[in-house]
C-alpha positions in Angstrom: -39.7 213.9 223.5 -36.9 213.5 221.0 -36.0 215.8 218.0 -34.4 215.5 215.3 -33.4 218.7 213.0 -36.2 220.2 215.0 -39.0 217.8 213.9 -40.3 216.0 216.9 -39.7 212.4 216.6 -40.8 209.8 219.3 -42.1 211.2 222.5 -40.4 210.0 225.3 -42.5 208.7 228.2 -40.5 208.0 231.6 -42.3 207.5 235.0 -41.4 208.6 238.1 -40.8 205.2 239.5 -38.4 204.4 236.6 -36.9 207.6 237.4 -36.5 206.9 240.5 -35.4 203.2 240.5 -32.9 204.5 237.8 -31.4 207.1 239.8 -31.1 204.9 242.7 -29.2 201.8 240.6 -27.2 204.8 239.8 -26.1 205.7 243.3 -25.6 202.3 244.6 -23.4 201.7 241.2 -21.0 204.6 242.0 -20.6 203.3 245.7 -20.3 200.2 244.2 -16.9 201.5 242.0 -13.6 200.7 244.2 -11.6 204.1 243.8 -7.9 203.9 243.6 -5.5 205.1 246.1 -2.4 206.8 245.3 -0.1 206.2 247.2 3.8 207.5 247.0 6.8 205.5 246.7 8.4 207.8 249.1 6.3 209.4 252.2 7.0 213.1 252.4 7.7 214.5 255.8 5.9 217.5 256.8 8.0 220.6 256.7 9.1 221.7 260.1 8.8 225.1 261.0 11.2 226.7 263.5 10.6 230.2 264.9 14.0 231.4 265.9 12.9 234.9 267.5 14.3 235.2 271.0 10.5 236.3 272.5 8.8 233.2 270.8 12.4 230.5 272.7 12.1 232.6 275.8 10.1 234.2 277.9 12.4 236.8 279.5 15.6 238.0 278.3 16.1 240.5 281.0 20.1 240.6 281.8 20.9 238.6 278.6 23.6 240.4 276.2 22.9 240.3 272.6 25.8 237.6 272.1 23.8 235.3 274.7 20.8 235.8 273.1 22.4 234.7 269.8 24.5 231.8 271.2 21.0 230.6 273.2 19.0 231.3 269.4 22.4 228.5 267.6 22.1 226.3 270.2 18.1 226.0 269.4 19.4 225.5 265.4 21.9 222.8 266.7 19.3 220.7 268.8 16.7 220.9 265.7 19.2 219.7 263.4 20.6 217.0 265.7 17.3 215.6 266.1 16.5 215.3 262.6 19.5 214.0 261.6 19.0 210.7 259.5 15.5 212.0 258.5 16.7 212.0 254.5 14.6 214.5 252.9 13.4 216.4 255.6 13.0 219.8 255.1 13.2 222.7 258.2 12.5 226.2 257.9 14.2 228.2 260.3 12.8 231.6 260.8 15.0 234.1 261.8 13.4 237.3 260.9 14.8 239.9 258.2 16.5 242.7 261.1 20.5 243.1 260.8 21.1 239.4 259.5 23.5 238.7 262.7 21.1 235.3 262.4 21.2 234.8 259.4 25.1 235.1 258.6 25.2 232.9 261.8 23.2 230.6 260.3 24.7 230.2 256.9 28.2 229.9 258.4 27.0 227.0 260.3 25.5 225.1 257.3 28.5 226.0 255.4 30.9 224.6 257.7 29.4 222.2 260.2 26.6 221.0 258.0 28.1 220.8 254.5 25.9 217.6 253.4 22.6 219.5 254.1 21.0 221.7 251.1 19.7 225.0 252.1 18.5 228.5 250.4 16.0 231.5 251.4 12.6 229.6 252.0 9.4 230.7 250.4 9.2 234.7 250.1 5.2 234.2 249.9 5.3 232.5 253.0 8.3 233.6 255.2 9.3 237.3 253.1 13.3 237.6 253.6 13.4 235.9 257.1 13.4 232.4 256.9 16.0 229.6 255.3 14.9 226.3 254.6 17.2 223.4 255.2 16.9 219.7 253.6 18.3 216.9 255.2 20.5 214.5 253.3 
């Protein structure tokens, strides 16, 4: 029924087969519709996440000194970069855990000096807390 200023108007009779058959052109209407793809000028790389913690690159570090252990931890941070090299764009955390920063400074040495191109700052606090950097590749 339709109202108007609360005065019924024209009562409004609909079966259940024109229900039906409406809801139905409906459906087939919306499938019909072709929906637009976005799609990017430029295709995003995923970020890269690399766990630098000695126990999660080796399995036993019985016998290893603490300068072996961080030598064996750069050379994983060389070899990442190294492959990604020419990825424009690409961004790698390296997570290196919060501890004494021996890591850390060891890391940001090496982006300052061998790696001066490449943009880099803490990564994501929510995500990583105060031990990880994230590294874009130019």
């Amino acid at each position: 029924m339709i109202v108007q200023h609360d005065i019924p108007e024209k009562q409004l009779l609909v079966t259940a087969t024109e229900l039906q058959e409406a809801m139905l052109q409906k459906k087939q209407a919306v499938h019909r519709t072709p929906q637009p793809v976005k799609k990017s000028s430029k295709t995003e790389n995923p970020v890269v996440e690399i766990d630098l913690h000695i126990n999660q690159l080796l399995d036993r570090t019985d016998g290893m000194s603490a300068g072996e252990m961080l030598n064996y931890q750069l050379n994983k941070f060389h070899e990442t970069l190294k492959l990604y090299t020419g990825k424009k764009g690409q961004k790698i955390v390296f997570i290196h855990g919060k501890g004494e920063g021996v890591l850390r400074t060891a890391i940001e040495k090496e982006l300052k000096t061998r790696y001066k191109s490449y943009i880099f700052q803490d990564a994501s606090f929510q995500e990583y807390g105060f031990g990880a950097t994230l590294v874009k590749i130019r």
